[in-house]
C-alpha positions as CSV (number, residue, x, y, z in Angstrom):
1,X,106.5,100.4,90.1
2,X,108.7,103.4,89.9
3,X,112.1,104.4,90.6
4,X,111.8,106.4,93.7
5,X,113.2,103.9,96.8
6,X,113.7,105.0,100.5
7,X,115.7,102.8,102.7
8,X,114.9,102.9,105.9
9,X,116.0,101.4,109.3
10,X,113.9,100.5,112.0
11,X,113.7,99.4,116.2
12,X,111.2,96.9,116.3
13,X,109.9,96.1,119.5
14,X,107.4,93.4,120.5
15,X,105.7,92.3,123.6
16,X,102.3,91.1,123.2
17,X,103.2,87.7,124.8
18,X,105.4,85.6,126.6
19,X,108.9,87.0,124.0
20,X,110.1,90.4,125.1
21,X,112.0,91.0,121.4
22,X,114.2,93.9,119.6
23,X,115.3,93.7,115.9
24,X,116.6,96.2,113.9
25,X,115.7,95.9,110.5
26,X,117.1,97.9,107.3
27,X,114.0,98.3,104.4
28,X,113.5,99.8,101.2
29,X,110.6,101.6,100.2
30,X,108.9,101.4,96.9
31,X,106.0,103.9,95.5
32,X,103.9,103.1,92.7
33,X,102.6,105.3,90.0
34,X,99.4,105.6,92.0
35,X,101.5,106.6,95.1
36,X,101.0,102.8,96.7
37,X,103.4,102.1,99.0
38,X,104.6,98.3,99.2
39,X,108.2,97.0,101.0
40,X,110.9,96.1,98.6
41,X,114.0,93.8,99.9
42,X,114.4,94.2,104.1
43,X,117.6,92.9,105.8
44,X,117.7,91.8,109.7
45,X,120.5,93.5,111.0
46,X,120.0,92.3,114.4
47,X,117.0,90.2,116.3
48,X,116.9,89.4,119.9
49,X,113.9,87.4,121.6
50,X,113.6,86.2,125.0
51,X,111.4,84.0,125.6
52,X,109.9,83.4,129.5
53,X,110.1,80.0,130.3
54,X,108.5,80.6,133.6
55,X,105.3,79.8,131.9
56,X,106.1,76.1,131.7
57,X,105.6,75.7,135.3
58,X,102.3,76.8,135.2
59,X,101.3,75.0,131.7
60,X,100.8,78.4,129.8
61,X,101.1,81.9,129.8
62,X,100.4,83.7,133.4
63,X,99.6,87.7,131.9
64,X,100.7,89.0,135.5
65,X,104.2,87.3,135.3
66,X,104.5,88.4,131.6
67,X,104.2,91.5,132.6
68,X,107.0,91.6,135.4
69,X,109.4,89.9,132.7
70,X,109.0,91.7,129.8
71,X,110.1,95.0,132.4
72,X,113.0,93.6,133.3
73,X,113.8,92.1,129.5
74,X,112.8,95.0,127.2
75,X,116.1,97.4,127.9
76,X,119.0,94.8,128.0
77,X,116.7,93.5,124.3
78,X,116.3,97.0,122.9
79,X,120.7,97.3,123.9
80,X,121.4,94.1,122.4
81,X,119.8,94.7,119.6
82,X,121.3,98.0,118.6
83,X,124.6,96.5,119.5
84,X,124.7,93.4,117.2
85,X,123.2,95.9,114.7
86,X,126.2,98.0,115.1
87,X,124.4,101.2,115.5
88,X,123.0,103.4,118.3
89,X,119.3,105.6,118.4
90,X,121.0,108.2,115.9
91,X,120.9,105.4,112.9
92,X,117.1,104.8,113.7
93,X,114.5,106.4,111.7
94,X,111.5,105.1,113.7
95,X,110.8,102.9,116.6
96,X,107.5,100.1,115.6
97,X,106.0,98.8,118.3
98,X,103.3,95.9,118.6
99,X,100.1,97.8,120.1
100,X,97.8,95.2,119.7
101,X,96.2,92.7,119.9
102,X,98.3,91.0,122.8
103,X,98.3,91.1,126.8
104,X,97.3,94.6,127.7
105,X,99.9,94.5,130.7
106,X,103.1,92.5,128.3
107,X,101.8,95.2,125.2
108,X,101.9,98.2,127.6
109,X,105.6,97.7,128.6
110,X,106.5,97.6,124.6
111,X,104.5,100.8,124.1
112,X,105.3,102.7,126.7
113,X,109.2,101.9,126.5
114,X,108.8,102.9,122.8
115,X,107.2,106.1,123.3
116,X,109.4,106.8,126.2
117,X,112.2,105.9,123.7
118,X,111.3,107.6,120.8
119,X,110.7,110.9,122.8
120,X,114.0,111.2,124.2
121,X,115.7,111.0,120.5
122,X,113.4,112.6,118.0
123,X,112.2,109.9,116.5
124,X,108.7,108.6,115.1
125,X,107.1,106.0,116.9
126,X,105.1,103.8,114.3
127,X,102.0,101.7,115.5
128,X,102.2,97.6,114.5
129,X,98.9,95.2,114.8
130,X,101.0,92.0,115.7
131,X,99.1,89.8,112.8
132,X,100.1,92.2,110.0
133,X,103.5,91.2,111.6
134,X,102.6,87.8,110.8
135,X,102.2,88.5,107.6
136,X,105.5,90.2,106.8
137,X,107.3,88.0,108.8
138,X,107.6,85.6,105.8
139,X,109.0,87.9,103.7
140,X,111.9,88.8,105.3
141,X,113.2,85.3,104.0
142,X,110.9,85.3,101.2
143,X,111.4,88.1,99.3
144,X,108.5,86.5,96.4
145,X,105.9,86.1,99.6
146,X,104.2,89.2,98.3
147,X,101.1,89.8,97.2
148,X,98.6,89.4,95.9
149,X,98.4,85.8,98.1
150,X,96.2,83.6,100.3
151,X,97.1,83.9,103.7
152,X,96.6,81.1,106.8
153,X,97.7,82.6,110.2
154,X,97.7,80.3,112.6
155,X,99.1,80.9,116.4
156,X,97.9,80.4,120.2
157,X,95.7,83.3,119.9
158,X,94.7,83.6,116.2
159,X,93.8,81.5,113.2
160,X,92.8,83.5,110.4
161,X,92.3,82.7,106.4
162,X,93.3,86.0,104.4
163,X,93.1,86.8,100.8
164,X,95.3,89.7,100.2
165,X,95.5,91.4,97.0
166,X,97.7,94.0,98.4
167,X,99.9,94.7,101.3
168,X,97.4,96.9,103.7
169,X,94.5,95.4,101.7
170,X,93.3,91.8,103.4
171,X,89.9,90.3,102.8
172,X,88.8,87.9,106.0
173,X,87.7,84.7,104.2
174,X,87.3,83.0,107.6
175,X,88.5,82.2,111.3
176,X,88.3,79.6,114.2
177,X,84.6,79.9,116.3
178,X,86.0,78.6,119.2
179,X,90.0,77.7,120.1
180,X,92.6,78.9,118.0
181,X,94.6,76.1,116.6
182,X,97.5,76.7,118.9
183,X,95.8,77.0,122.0
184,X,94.3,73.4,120.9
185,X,97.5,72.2,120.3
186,X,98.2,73.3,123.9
187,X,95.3,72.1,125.4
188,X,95.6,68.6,123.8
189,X,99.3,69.0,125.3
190,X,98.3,68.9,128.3
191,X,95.8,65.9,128.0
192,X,98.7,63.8,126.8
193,X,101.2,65.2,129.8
194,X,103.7,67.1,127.3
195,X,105.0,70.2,128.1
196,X,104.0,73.4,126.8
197,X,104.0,75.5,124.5
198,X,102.2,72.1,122.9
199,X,103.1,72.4,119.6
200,X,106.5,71.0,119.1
201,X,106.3,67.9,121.6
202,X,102.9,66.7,119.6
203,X,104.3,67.2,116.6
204,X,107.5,64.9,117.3
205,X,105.1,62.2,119.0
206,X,103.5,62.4,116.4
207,X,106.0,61.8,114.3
208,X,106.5,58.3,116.0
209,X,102.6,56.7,115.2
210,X,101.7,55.5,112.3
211,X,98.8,57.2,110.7
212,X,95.4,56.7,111.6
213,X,93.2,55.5,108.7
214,X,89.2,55.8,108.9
215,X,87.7,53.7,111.4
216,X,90.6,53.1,113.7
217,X,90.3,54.4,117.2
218,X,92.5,57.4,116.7
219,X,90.6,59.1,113.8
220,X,89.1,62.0,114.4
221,X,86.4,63.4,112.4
222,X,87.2,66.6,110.6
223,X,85.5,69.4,111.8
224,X,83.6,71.8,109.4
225,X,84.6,69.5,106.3
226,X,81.9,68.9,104.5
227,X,82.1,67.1,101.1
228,X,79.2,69.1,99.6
229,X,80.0,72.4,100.6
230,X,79.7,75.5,98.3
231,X,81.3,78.8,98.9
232,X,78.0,80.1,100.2
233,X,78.0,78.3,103.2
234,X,79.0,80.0,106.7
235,X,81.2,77.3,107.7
236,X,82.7,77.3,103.9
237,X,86.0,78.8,105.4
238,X,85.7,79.0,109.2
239,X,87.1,76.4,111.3
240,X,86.4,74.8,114.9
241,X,88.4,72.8,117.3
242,X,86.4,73.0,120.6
243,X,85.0,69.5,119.2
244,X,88.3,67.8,118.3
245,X,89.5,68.5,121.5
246,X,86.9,67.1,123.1
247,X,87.0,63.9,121.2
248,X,90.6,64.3,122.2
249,X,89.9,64.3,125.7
250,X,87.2,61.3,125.4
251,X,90.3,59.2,123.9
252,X,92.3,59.7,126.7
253,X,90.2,59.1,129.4
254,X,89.2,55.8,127.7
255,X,92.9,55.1,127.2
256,X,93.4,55.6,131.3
257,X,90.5,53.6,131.9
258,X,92.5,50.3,129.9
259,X,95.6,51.5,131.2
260,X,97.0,51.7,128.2
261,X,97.4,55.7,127.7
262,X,101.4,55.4,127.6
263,X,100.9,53.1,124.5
264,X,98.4,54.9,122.8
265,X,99.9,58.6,123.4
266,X,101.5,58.7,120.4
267,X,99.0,57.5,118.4
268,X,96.4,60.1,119.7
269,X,98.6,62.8,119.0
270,X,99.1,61.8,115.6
271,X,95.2,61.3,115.0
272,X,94.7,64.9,116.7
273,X,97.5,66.0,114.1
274,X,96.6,64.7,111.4
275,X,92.9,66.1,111.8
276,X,93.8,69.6,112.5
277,X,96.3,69.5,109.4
278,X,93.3,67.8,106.5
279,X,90.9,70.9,108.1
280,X,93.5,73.8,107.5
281,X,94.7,72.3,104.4
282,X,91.5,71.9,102.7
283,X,90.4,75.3,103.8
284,X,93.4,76.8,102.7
285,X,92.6,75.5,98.8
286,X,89.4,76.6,99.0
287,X,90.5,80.0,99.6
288,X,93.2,79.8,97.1
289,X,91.1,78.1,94.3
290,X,88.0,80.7,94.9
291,X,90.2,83.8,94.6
292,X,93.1,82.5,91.9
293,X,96.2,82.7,94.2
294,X,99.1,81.0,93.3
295,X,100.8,82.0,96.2
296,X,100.5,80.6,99.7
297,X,101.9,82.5,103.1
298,X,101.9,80.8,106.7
299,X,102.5,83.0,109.7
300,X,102.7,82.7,113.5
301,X,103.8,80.1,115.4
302,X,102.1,76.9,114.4
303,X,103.2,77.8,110.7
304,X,106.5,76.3,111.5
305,X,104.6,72.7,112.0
306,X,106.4,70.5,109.2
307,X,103.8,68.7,108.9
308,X,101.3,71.4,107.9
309,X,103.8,72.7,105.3
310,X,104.1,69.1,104.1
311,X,100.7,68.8,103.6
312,X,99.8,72.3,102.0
313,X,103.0,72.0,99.5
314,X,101.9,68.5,98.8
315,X,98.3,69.7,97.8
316,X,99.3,72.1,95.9
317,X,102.4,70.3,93.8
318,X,101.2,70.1,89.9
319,X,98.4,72.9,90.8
320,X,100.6,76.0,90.3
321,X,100.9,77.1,94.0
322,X,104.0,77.8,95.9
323,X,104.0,77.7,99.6
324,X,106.1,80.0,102.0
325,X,106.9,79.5,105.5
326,X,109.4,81.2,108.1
327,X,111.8,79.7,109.9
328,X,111.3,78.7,113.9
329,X,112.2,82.5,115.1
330,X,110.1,84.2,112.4
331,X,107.3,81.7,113.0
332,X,107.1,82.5,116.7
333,X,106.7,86.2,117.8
334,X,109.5,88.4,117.3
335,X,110.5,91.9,116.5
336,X,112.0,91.7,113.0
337,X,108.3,91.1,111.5
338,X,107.2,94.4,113.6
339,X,109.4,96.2,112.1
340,X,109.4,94.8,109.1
341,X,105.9,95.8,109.2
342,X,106.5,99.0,110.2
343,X,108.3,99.8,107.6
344,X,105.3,99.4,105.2
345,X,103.5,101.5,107.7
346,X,105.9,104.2,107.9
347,X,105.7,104.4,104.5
348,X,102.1,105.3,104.3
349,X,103.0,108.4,107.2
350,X,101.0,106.0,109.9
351,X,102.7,107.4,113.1
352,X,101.7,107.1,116.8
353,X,100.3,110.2,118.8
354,X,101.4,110.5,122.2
355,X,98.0,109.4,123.3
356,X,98.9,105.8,121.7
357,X,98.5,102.6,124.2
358,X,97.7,98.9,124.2
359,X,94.6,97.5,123.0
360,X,93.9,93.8,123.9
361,X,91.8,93.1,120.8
362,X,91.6,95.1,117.2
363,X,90.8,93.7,113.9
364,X,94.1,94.4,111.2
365,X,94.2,97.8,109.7
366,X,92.6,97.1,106.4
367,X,90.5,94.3,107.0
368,X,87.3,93.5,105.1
């Protein structure tokens, strides 16, 4: 790595959900011999997220409604933002702005406010895929969650197994075939009568149960676990949940049948848990073992699950693997990662053209 270092300072701006979000974030830049760009040490100045709990009433995420909020959220965001931060549009190099993948309605309010932005001050506008923001998210607290690393994103829309070797460089290893893990953790939610998101109230029910072992009503089988798998095998990496929700679902209904669903909620959650956390964890050493990482990243918002980063630090204590995970408001989506992203992008001379708009599905910039 040489010398030469650019700090920069960024608007990031995210609304590919249900969390209109602005962060300004300060970044140095670091070239390589070979001219490769990577992100030395970035500072949140500032980072603002509003999240729409409007949503809850309807048990998840209504895009129309999105929409209508993130309008009336994104300029009092974007003016909080620079305010905390202490500066105004003048300080900004660039604007980053999730494009996609996301709500094509929620992403085109961040895009087009961006644009709209950046036009009227002279600045860049810098294009962010909201799972590479994932992936820097971590490091804004991390500063050694760099690569090369294995790489489990896991959110209501996404679960993804990534080796990366280098930032902008990221190797698919595998993915869910049916639900994401978040939107099962939703969906199973709802099944037990917790609110959504579902994340957080299963994982403190779960908390209360004592864990299943094999046998007992509340096991679940482990889908695509396999104990003679190789790495050849299709399912070697992927994952499924469509079945362990189901099995879910069977559970309850026979738990309303006896009457006895108040008594066994706990338990089912934990089982449902507990199932969900043995399939990402052994997956995640797979990928690790296969392709010599020694360093684990989580992203999105199921990353922030205790319980998963239990489990993943405690399978790889004594094996030489260190496990990073961000905090609640990295974890869920926010600005600071899209601009922390951005900043790698920016880097690279990856700027918008006034033609730039939403997409609602794009693979990562990169990918293999």
């Amino acid at each position: 790595m040489s010398d030469t270092a650019r700090p920069l300072r960024l608007l990031g701006i995210e609304t590919s959900c249900d969390e209109t979000s602005a962060a300004v974030v300060c970044g140095v830049q670091q070239y390589g011999a070979d001219g490769e760009v990577t992100l030395g040490q970035a500072t949140i100045e500032s980072l603002v997220i509003l999240s729409q709990d409007v949503h809850r009433l309807f048990g998840g995420v209504v895009p129309e409604i999105a929409s209508r909020q993130h309008l009336t959220g994104i300029v009092p965001a974007v003016d909080t933002a620079l305010r905390e931060a202490g500066v105004n549009m003048a300080d900004i190099d660039a604007v980053a702005v999730t494009h996609a993948p996301g709500l094509v309605g929620a992403l085109l309010v961040g895009t087009s406010y961006a644009k709209g932005l950046a036009l009227a001050h002279g600045k860049p506008v810098v294009p962010v895929h909201h799972m590479e923001g994932h992936l820097f998210a971590t490091l804004l607290e991390h500063p050694d969650a760099a690569p090369p690393f294995t790489a489990l994103l896991v959110s209501g829309g996404h679960t993804l197994l990534l080796d990366v070797p280098a930032w902008g460089h990221y190797r698919l290893l595998g993915q869910t075939r049916d639900d994401a893990v978040g939107e099962a953790f939703d969906k199973v939610a709802k099944l037990l009568g917790l609110p959504y998101p579902g994340g957080r109230p299963i994982e403190q029910l779960a908390a209360t149960a004592e864990s299943p072992e094999y046998g007992h009503a509340h096991w679940f089988a482990r889908p695509m676990l396999r104990k003679r798998a190789v790495v050849t095998d299709a399912d070697y990496y992927d994952c499924s949940f469509s079945g362990l929700k189901t099995a879910v679902l069977y559970a309850v209904r026979a738990a309303e049948k006896d009457g006895t669903l108040d008594a066994q909620r706990a338990s089912i959650a934990r089982g449902f848990q507990d199932a969900v956390i043995d399939t990402l964890t052994e997956k995640v050493y797979r990928a690790a073992k296969a392709h010599r990482r020694g360093r684990i990243v989580l992203g999105g918002g199921v990353a922030c699950n205790g319980a998963l980063q239990q489990a993943l630090r405690e399978r790889f204590a004594g094996r030489g693997g260190t496990v990073f995970a961000p905090t609640p408001r990295l974890s869920t989506d926010n600005a600071a990662m899209i601009a922390a992203a951005g900043l790698y992008r920016f880097g690279r001379g990856e700027f918008a053209a006034p033609s730039m708009t939403a997409t609602a599905s794009l693979p990562i910039p990169g990918l293999s």
